[in-house]
C-alpha positions in Angstrom: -2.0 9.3 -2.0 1.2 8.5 -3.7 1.1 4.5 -2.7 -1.8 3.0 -3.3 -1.9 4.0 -7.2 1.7 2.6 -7.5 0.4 -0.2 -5.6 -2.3 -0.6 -7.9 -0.1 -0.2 -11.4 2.3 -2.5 -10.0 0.2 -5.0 -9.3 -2.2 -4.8 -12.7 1.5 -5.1 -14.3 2.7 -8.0 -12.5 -0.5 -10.0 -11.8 -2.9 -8.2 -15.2 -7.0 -8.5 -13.9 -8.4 -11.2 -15.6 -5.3 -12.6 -17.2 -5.8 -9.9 -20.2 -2.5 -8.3 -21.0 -2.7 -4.3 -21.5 -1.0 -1.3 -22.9 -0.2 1.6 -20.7 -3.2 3.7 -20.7 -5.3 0.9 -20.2 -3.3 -0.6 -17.0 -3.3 3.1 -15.5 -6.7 3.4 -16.3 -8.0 0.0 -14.9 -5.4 0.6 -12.1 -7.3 3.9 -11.1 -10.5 2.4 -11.3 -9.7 -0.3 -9.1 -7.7 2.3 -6.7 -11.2 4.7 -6.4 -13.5 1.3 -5.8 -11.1 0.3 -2.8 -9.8 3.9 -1.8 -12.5 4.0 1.3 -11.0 0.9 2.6 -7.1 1.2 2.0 -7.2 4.3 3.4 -9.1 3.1 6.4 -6.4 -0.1 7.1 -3.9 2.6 6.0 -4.6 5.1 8.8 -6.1 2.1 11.0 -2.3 0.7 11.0 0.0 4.2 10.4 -2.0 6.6 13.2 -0.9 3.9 15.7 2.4 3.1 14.7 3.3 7.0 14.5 2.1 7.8 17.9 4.6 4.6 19.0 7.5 6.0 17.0 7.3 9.4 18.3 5.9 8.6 22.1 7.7 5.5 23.0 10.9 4.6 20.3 13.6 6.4 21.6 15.2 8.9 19.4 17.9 6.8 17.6 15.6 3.9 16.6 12.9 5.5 15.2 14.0 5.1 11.7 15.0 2.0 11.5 11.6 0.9 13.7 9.5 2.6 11.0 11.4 1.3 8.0 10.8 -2.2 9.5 7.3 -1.1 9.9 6.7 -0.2 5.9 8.1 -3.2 5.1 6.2 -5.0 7.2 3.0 -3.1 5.6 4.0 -3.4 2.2 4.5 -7.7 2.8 0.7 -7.3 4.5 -1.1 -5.7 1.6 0.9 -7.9 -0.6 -0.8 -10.8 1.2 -4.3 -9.3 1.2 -4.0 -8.7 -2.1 -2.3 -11.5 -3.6 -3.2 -14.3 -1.2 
């Protein structure tokens, strides 16, 4: 619940929705509008992606890589949504 609303601020700050530049309170509160109209669907991909990968980490990953396998794996995720999101 932490992620996606960064996500979202990040990305109105970086790339601003319609090419309109905005103060603070407006880019967290077009941020958190956007972040409830797609929270049914990034949570969806999120747990579609994370349930699986967790259930790898902890079942097959043997003890010593399981970090470094899920620190690959958020950056991996992070450069996907990027993608989706960006193009």
């Amino acid at each position: 619940f932490i992620f996606f609303p960064m996500f979202y601020v990040a990305k109105e700050v970086i790339i601003p929705t319609n090419g309109v530049q905005r103060n603070g309170t407006n880019i967290i509160r077009h941020a958190g509008r956007e972040w409830k109209e797609n929270f049914a669907s990034g949570n969806a991909a999120c747990a579609a992606v994370w349930i699986p990968l967790h259930y790898v980490n902890f079942r097959v990953v043997p003890l010593k890589y399981r970090l470094p396998f899920m620190s690959c794996a958020g950056i991996v995720w992070s450069f996907a949504l990027s993608k989706l999101q960006f193009g």
